[in-house]
N, C-alpha and C positions, 0 to 999 in steps of 0.2 A: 436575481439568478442565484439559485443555488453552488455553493462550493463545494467541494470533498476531496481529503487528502489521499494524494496514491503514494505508494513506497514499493518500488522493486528491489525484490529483496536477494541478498547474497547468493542464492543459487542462480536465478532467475539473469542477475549481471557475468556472473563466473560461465553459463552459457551461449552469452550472447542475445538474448532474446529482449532484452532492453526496446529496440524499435520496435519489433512484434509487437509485444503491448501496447506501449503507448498509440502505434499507429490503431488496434483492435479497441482504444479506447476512444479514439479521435473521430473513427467510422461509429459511431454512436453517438455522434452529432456532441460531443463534449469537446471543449474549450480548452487547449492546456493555454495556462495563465503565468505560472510559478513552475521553476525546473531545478533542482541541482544535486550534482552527485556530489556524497559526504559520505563516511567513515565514522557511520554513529558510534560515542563512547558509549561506555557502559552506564555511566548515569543519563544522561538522555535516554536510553533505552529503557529504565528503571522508570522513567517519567513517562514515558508513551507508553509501555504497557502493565502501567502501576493496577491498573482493572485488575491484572491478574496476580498483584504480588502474594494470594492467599492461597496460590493453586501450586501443584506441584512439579507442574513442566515450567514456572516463572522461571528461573535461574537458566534452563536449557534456552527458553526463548531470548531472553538478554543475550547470551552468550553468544548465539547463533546469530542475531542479527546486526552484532556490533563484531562478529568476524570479519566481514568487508565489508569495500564497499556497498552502500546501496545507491538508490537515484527515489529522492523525492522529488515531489507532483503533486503541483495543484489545477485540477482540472475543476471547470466552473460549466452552468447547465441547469436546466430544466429537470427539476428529480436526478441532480447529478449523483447522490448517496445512493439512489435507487438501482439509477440505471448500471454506476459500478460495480455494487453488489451483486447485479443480476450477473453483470459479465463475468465477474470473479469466480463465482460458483460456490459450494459447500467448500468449508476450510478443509475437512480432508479430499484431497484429487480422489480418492477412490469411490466417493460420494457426488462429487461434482457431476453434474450433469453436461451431456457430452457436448464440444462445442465453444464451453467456458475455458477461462486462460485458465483455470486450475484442472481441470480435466488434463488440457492437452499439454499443461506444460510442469504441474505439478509431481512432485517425487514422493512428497508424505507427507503428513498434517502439519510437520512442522517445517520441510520445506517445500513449502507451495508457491511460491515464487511471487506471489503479490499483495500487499495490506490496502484495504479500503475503510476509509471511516464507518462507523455504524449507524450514525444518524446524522441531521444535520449541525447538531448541537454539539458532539463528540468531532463533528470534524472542525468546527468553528477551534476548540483547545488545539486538536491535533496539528493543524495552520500555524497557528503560532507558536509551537515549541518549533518548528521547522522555519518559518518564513517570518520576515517582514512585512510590515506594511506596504513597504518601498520597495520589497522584493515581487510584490505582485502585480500582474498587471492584465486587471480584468473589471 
């Protein structure tokens, strides 16, 4: 069974919409296995989204998602990478096709209210800067 990291991010908690998702991810036959809400630092966030540290919105994205809290999640599944990227939508809501958590619940490309691993190999790292082994249970 495949795994993949979810992260509700700062806007997404600051409106409530925390269960929304999770339950929108859960009707998609995914498994939540791993749950906790944390107050990512700044270097953790420098580490989760180091992809980007050569791009120009880096510094804005760090910033942003080590504002508040978030709620990580590890949901497990069949094409779980797949299936949550489908739900999530285009990273900008105004691209997002309708229907997806970022459509209906996204504000702007950089707060779109949810992070999905990109592959299964990316979410296998993404796991472990957040979870234990003993924090999992799936």
């Amino acid at each position: 069974m495949e795994k993949s990291l979810v992260l509700i991010k700062p806007d997404a908690i600051q409106r409530g919409l925390a269960g929304t998702i999770i339950t929108r991810l859960e009707k998609q036959g995914l498994k939540l296995v791993a749950l906790k809400m944390l107050h990512m630092n700044k270097a953790l966030a420098k580490r989760h989204y180091a992809i980007h540290a050569d791009k120009s919105f880096f510094n804005d994205l760090v910033d942003y998602i080590s504002s508040a809290p978030i709620i990580a999640i590890v949901f497990e599944g069949e094409k779980a990478v797949e299936v949550i990227r489908n739900i999530m939508g285009a990273t900008d809501p105004a691209k997002a096709e309708a229907g997806t958590i970022r459509a209906d619940f996204g504000l702007d490309i950089e707060r779109n209210t949810i992070h999905g691993s990109d592959s299964a190999e990316t979410a296998e790292k993404e796991i472990k800067l957040f979870f234990s082994e003993d924090e999992i249970f799936g």
